[in-house]
C-alpha positions as CSV (number, residue, x, y, z in Angstrom):
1,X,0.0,0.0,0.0
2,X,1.4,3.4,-0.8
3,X,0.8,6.8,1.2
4,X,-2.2,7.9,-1.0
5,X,-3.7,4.7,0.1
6,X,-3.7,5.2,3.6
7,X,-4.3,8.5,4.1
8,X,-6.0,11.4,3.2
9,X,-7.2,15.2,3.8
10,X,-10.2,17.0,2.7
11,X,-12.4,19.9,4.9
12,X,-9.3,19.9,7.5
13,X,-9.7,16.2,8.7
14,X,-6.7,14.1,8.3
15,X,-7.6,10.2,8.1
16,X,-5.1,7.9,8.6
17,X,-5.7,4.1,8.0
18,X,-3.4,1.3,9.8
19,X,-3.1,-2.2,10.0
20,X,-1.9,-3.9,13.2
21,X,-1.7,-7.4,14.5
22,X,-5.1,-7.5,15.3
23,X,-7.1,-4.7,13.7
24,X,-7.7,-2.6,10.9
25,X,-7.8,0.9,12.4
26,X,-9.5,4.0,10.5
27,X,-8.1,7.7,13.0
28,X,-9.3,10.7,12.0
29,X,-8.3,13.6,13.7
30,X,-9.4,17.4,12.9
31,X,-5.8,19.3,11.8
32,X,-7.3,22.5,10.8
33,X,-10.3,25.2,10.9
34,X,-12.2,24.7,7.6
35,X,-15.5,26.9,7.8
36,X,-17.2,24.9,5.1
37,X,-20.3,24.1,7.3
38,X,-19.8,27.2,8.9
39,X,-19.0,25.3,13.0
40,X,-15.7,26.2,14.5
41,X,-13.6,22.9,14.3
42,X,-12.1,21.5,17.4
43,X,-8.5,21.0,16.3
44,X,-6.6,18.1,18.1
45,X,-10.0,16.0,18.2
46,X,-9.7,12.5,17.6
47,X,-11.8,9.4,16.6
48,X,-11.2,6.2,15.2
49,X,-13.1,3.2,13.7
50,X,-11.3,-0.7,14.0
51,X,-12.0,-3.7,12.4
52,X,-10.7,-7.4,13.0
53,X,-7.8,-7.8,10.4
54,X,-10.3,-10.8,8.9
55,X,-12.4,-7.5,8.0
56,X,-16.0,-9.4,8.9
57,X,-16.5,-8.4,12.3
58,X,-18.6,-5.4,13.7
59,X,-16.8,-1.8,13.9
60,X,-15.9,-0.3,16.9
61,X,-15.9,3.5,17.2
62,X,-13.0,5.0,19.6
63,X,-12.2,8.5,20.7
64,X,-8.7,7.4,19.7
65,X,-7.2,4.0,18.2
66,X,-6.4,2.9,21.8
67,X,-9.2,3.8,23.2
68,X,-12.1,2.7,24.9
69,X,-15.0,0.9,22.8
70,X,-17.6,3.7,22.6
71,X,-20.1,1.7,20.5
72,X,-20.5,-0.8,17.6
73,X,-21.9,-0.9,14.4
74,X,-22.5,-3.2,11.4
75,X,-22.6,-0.4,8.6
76,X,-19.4,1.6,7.8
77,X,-21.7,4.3,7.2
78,X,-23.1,4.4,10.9
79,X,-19.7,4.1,12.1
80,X,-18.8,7.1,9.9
81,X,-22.1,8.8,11.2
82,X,-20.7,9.0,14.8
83,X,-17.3,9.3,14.0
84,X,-18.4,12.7,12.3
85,X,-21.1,12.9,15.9
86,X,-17.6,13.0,18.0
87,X,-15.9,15.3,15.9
88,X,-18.7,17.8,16.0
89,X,-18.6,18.0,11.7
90,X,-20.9,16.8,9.0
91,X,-20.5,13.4,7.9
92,X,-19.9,14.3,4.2
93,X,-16.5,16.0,5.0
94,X,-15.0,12.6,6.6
95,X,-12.0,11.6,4.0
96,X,-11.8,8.0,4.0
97,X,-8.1,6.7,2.5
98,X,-8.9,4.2,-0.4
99,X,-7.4,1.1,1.9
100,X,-10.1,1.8,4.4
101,X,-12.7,2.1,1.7
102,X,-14.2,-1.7,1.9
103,X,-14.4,-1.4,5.9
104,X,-17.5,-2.5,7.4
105,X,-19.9,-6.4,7.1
């Protein structure tokens, strides 16, 4: 996999995709004020999505890619939905890197 395939940044959220010995982990954190959807951004806040490596089992949203379980979901697009819920932005402006892309059951 190559840089433009695990990350990206759009709206000034930086998402960062990673693969450890257990999970698949999607972070996004908020690098920069954008003013598209007209909401102060909270730079410095951080949520993540993981996966089993196997890819098949439920999501689980974090406030970071160590942290606590916060909730699961079946649907990458749920898990997106509370991702961009955390991050206090609209779920449209959450970049997703192309090797995070198949995520979810």
């Amino acid at each position: 996999m190559t840089d433009e395939t695990l990350t990206a940044e759009e709206h000034g959220i930086r998402a960062t995709y990673d693969e450890t010995e257990t999970e698949r982990r999607l972070e996004f954190s908020v690098v920069a004020a954008d003013g598209d959807d007209g909401r102060p951004a909270d730079i410095g806040a951080t949520a993540a999505i993981a996966q089993n490596r196997e890819g098949y089992a439920m999501l689980k949203v974090r406030p970071t890619a160590d942290g606590d379980e916060l909730e699961r979901y079946y649907g990458f697009d749920m898990a997106l939905d509370h991702v961009a819920e955390l991050l206090d932005v609209s779920p449209g402006t959450l970049p997703v890197p192309e090797a995070a892309a198949d995520m979810g059951m």
